[in-house]
C-alpha positions in Angstrom: 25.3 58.3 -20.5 28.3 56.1 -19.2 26.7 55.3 -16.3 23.5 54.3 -18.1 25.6 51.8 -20.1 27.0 50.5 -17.3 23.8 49.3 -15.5 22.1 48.2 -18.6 25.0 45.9 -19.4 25.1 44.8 -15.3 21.6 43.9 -15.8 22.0 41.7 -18.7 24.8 40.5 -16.8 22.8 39.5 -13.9 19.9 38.3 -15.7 21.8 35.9 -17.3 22.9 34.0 -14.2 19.2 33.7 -12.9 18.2 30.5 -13.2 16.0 29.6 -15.9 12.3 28.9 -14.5 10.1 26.7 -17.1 7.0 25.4 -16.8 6.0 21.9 -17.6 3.5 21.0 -20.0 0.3 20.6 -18.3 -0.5 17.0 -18.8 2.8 16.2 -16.8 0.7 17.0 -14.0 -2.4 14.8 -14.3 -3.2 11.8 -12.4 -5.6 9.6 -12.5 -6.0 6.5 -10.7 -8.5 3.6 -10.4 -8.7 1.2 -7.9 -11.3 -1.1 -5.3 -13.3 -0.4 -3.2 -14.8 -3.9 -1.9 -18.2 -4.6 0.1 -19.1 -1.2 -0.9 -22.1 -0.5 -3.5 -21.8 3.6 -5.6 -24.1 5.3 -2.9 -21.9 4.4 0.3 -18.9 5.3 -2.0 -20.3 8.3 -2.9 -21.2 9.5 0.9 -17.6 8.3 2.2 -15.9 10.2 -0.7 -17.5 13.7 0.3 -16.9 13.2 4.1 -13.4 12.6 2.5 -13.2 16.2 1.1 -14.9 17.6 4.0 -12.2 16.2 6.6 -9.5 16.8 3.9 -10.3 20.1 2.6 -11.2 23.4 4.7 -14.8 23.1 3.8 -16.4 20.1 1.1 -19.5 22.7 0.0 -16.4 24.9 -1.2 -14.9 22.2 -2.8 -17.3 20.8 -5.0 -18.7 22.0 -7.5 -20.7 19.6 -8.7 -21.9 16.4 -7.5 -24.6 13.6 -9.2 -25.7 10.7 -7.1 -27.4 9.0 -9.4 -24.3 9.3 -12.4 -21.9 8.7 -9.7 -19.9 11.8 -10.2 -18.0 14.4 -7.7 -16.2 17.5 -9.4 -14.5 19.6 -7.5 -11.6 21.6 -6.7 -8.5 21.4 -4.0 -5.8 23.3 -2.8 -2.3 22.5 -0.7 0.4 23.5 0.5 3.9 22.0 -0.6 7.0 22.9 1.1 10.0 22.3 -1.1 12.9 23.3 0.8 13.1 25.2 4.4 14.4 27.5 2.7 11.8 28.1 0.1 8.3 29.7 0.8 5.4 26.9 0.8 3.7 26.7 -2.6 -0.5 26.5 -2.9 -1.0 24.3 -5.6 -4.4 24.3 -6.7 -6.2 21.4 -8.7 -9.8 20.3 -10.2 -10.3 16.6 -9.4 -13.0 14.4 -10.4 -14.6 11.4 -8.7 -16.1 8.7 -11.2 -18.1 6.2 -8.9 -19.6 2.5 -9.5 -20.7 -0.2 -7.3 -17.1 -1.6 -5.6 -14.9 0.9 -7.8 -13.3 4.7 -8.2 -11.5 6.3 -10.8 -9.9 9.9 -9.5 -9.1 12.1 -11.9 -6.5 15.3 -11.1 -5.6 18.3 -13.5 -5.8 22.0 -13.9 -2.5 21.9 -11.6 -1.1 25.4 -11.1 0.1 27.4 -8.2 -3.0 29.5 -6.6 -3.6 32.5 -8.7 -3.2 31.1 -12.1 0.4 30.7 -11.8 2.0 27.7 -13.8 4.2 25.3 -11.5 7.8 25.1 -12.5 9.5 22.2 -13.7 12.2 22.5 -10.6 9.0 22.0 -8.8 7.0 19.7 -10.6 7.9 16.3 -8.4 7.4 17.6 -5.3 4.0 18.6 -6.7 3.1 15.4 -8.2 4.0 13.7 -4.7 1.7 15.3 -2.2 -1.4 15.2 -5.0 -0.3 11.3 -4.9 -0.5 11.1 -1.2 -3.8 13.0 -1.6 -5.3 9.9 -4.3 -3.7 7.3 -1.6 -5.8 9.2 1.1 -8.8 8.7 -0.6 -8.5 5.0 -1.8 -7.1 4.3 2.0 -10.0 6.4 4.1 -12.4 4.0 1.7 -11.2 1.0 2.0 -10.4 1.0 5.3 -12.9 -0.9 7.3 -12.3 1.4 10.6 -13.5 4.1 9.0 -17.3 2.3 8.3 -20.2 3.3 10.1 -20.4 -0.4 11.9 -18.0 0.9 14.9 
């Protein structure tokens, strides 16, 4: 009975120096961003955009989920790694973005941000989060505007 005492009361012990894990509230972690796209009329934006997700994601037919050429819309759904720390295992964030498209103009949309399985991300990793899914929005608007990347090579 002692003994039982004893390790409930070095549990609570313990548990109380953990540090407290919370997770943010979802719409911390939604982006969206709209920017130009110049000389470039909603069909060439469109085709650009999924060789996008096809170069930046293991396979584009996995990714989206739905596409419209006509509306001008790409759904679909991403997944990175983050590394936080050396020390710290990688973390698989996955998203649901969504690609609103007009003649010269994008608006990206990110949300449904969690870790892969349905796991919320914490708040001590929240910013390093946000980061790469920025770099991933600047990917996009760059590999589009960029005139290297056109099919007049």
């Amino acid at each position: 009975m002692k003994r039982i005492l004893i390790i409930a009361i070095v549990g609570v012990m313990l548990a109380g120096c953990m540090p407290k894990m919370t997770a943010p509230n979802s719409e911390e972690l939604q982006i969206e961003r709209i920017f130009q796209v110049r000389n470039l009329d909603k069909d060439e934006i469109f085709e650009r955009s999924k060789m996008w997700m096809a170069k930046n994601f293991k396979s584009a037919k996995s990714v989206i989920e739905y596409e419209n050429k006509e509306k001008g819309v790409i759904i679909g759904n991403g997944t990175t790694d983050i590394y936080i720390k050396i020390t710290l295992p990688r973390i698989v964030a996955t998203f649901t973005m969504q690609e609103d498209i007009k003649d010269g103009k994008v608006r990206l949309k990110i949300d449904n941000v969690q870790q892969a399985g349905g796991y919320p991300i914490y708040s001590e990793f929240k910013k390093p989060v946000q980061n790469e899914i920025e770099l991933l929005t600047y990917g996009l608007q760059i590999y589009l505007t960029n005139p290297t990347n056109r099919e007049d090579w």
